[in-house]
N, C-alpha and C positions, 0 to 999 in steps of 0.2 A: 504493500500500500504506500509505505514512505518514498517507496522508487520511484512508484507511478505520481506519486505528489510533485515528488521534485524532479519529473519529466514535465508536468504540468506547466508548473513554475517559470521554467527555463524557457519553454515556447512563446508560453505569456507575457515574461522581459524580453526574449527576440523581438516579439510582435510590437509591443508599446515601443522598443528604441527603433524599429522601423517608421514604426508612424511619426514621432519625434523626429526622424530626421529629415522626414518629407514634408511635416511643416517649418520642420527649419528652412530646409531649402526652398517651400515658396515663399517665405517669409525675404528671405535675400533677395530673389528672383521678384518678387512682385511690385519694389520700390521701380524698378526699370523699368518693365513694362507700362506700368503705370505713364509713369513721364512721357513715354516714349507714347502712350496711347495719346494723351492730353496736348502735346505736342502736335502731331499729326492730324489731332480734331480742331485744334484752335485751327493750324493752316489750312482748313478745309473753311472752316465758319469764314476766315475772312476772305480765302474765293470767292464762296458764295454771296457776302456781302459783296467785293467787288465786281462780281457778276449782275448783280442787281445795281451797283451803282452807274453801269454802262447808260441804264436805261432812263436817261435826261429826256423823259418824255414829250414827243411832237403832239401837236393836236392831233385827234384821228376823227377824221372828218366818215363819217358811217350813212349811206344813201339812207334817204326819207323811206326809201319802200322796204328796207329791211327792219323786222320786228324783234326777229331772235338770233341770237350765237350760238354757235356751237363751239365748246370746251372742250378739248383731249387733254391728260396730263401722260407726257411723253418723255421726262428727263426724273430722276432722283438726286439726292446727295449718299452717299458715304459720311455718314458723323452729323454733326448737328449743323438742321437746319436754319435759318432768319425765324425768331419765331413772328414775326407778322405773314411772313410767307406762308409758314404751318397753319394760322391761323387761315388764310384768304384760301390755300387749300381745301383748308376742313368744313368751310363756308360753304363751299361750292362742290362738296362730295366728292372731291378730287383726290382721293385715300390712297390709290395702289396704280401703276402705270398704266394704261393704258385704259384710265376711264374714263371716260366720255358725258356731257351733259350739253342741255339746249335751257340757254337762259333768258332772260327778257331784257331787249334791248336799253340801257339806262347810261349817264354819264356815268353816275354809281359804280355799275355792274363791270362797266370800261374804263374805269380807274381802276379797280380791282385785277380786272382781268391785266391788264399792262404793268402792275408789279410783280405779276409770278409768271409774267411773260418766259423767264428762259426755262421753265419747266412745265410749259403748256403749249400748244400751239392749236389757233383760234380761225373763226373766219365765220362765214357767212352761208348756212346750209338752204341748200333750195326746199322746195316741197318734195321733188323726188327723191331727195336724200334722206328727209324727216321721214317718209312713208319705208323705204329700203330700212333704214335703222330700226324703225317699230315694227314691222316685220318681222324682221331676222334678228336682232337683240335685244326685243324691248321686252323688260318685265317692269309686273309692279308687284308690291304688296297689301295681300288681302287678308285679313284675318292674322297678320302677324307672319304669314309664311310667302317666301318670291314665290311666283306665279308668271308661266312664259304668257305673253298676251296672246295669243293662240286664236281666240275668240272672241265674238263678239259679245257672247252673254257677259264676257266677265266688265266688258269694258258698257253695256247697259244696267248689271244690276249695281255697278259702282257711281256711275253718273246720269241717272235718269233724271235724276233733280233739273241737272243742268242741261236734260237735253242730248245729251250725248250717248247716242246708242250703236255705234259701231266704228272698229277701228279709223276706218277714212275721216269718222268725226273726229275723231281725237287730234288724228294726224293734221285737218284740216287746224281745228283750233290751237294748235303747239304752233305751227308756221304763222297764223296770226297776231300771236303772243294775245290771244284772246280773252277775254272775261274770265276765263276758268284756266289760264295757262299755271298760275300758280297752284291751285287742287289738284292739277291732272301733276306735273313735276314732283309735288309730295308725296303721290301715291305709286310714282315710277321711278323704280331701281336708276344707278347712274349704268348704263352700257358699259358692257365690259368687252370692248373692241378685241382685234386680233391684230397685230401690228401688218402693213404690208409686208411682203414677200422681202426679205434680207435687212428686217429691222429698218429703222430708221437711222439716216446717215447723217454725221456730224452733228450731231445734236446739242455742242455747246455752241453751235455757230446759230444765226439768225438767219431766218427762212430768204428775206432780202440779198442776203450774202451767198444763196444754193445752199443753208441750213436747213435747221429743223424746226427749230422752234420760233414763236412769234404768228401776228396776222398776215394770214394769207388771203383773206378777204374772198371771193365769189372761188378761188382754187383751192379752199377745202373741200369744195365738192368732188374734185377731183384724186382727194388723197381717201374721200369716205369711201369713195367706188373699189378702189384698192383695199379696203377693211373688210367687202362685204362679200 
């Protein structure tokens, strides 16, 4: 019995100076990394602000007939972001790359949109585009669970009130930016695109410069047809 104790023993001191020496050594080890993380985040936070200080905004002059935008978010960071970015982000359900939203044309909404310009890129969707996208990615939420818009019952027993009893309506009143554009946007998931075929290219550069990002005005329609 005393053998088998103090074989016990013996294994149990192995064990514990194993562990001790493992948190010795992350203890050593984790001053460095550290610095070296907080380093490498700081240099990225002020990228990003000087990424965003590029943008010494022109007026942007947006035609009378256009009602709504269309928002993709197409760029991330590595490390921490601007937090008024995170914020104008999370505003506009812009959470995860490559999602998508149609908002109502406002100075508001395009001051907004032109500060998280280099991790968005924006423009002006026609009616054919609105209807392609509720089609083929548009969901909402019913009862607490997504739901593909598939049908028209789901899109009349949601808005009979206002009228609106099948997709085409819907689709009609979103490109309006109509009486009910804001109930039908709360009740619809942000799209969750598929990027064109070999990603998007150059994407810290501006769309102006053969970038990625920024307004592209009446040729996002042409980058949506690519998604769909």
């Amino acid at each position: 019995v005393s053998t088998q104790s103090t074989g016990k023993e013996r294994v149990a001191k192995a064990v514990e100076k194993k562990l001790q020496s493992k948190k010795k050594a992350g203890k050593e080890k984790a001053p460095f990394k550290r610095a070296e993380y907080f380093v490498n985040e700081s240099y990225r936070s002020s990228m990003n602000l000087e990424r965003m200080g590029r943008l010494k905004h022109t007026i942007v002059k947006i035609p009378e007939s256009v009602n709504v935008l269309f928002v993709m978010r197409i760029a991330t960071v590595r490390g921490p972001m601007p937090q008024p970015v995170r914020k104008i982000l999370q505003t506009l359900r812009l959470n995860e790359l490559n999602n998508a939203v149609i908002v109502q044309k406002s100075d508001k909404m395009v001051n907004m949109i032109r500060k998280v310009e280099p991790y968005i890129t924006w423009g002006y969707p026609s009616l054919r585009s609105i209807h392609n996208l509720i089609f083929k990615y548009g969901y909402g939420e019913v009862k607490g669970e997504k739901v593909a818009l598939s049908s028209n019952v789901i899109i009349e027993n949601t808005f009979t009130a206002q009228g609106l009893l099948c997709l085409e309506d819907l689709v009609k009143e979103i490109f309006e930016g109509g009486t009910h554009f804001t109930a039908i946007t709360k009740f619809m998931c942000p799209f969750q695109l598929t990027p064109p075929k070999g990603g998007f290219r150059r994407v810290a550069t501006p769309f102006k410069q053969n970038g990625a990002w920024g307004g592209r005005a009446e040729k996002i329609n042409a980058l949506i047809r690519k998604m769909l």
